[in-house]
N, C-alpha and C positions, 0 to 999 in steps of 0.2 A: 601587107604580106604577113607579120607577126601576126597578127589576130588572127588569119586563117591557118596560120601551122599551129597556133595555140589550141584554136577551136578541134583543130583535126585531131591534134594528141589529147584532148582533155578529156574526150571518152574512153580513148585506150587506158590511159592511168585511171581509170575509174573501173574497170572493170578484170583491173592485174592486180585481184583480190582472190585469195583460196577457195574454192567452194569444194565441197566434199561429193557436192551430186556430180558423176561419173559424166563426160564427154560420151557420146553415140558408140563408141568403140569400145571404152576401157572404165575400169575406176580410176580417176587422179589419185595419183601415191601409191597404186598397185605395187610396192618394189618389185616384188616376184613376179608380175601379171601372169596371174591365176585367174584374173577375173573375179577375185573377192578381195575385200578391202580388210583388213583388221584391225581391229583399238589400235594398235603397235604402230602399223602402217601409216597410220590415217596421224595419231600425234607426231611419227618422224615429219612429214609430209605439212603438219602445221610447221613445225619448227621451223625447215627449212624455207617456208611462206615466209615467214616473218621475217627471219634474217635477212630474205632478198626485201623484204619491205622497206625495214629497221635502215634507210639509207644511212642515217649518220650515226646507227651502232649505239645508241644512247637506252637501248631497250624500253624505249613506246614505238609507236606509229601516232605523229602524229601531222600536223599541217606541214612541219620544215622540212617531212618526209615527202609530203606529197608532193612539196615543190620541186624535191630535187630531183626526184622521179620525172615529174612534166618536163623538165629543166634539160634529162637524159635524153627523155625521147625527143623531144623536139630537136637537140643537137643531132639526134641521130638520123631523124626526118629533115632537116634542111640540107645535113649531108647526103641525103640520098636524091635529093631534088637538084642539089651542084652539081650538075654534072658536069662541068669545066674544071671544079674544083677552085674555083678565083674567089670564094667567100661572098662572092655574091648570088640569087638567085634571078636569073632575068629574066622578061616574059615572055621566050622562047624555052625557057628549063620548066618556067610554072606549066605553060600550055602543055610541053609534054607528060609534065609528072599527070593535069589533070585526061590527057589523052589513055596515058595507060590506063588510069585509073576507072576511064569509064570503057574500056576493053575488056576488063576483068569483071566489069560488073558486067556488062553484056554477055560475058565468056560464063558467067556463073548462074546467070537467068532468073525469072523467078522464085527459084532456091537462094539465092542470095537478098531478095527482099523480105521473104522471111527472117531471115536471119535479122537482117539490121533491124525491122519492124518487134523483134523478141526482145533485141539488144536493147530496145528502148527502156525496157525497167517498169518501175512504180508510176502509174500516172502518167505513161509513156514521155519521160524523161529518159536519155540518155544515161545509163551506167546507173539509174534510181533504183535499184533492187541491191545492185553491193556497197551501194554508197549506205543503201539502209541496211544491211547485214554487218558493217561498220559500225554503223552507229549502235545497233543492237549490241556488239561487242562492248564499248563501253558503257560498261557497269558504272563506274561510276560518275558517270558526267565529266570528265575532264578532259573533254575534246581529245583524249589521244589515248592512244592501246597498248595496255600493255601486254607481255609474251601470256603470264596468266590470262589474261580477260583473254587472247587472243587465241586461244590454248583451250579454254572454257567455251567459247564458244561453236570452236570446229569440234571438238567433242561432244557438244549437244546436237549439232549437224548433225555428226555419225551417230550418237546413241538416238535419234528418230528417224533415221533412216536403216537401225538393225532392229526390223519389227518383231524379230523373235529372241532377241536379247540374247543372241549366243556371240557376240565380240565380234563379228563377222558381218560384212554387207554384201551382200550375193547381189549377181547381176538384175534379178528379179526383185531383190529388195528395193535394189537403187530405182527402175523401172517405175513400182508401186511409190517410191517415194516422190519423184517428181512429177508424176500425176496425180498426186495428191496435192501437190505445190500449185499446180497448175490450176485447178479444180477449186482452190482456196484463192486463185489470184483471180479468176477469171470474174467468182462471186464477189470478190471484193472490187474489182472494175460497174460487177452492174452495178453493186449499192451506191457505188459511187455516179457513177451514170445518172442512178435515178434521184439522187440526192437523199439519201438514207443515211 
């Protein structure tokens, strides 16, 4: 039963990393949502990433962060699966958790196989695109991030994704920028496909 609430959280905590490309709606960090993103915006918006990262406040992110993190949600995912509340989970709470669960994927349709099939990442691994935008952040090799490296790197996010260099990410910027993302990953699946 632990293995499967591990398994189940271990893609969420992989993927409760910052990215600066905009949600379908909005830019992430918008304070004012205006619909543009600004250098200002976009560093508050890292900071406050980090600090919810930084579990134990020691200014990295690094693995004793990610455990505590898995550690949260799982407590918070078995308690959602108690539904008795008795600390335990029976096979009457798991059947239900897994009945909702496949209600809402029914409920969500082919729209939502997309989604999990994008979620998959780098090399269609789960959470492998922010697990690799992590690692891109350290600079210097030492397995954990610090607020600079972590700072430096959503600001390189935003400064290519402000194609015209006025401090600013317009909704049309953000648009051209993850299809250009996409358009770079998609080439990089077939080289990989055809073994190149």
């Amino acid at each position: 039963m632990n293995r499967k609430i591990g398994l189940l959280t271990l893609g969420a905590a992989l993927i409760a990393v910052p990215v600066l490309a905009a949600p379908r709606d909005g830019a992430r960090g918008d304070a004012d949502g205006n619909g543009t993103l600004t250098r200002a915006e976009a560093e508050a918006h890292a900071a406050q990433m980090f600090a919810r990262m930084d579990a134990n406040g020691d200014g990295r992110i690094d693995a004793a962060d990610r455990a505590a993190r898995r550690a949260e949600m799982q407590a918070k995912m078995f308690e959602r699966i108690d539904a008795d509340k008795d600390g335990n989970i029976s096979r009457a709470e798991w059947d239900q958790h897994g009945a909702e669960r496949a209600a809402k994927r029914a409920e969500a349709g082919e729209g939502r196989k997309g989604k999990r099939h994008a979620m998959r990442g780098h090399r269609g691994k789960r959470g492998g695109h922010h697990a690799m935008m992590l690692g891109r952040a350290d600079t210097d090799g030492d397995k954990a991030i610090s607020q600079a490296e972590f700072q430096a790197a959503a600001l390189a996010r935003f400064g290519a994704a402000d194609a015209n260099q006025d401090g600013q990410v317009t909704a049309e910027e953000r648009q051209a920028a993850r299809a250009a993302k996409r358009a770079e990953w998609r080439a990089k699946r077939a080289a990989a496909a055809t073994g190149e």
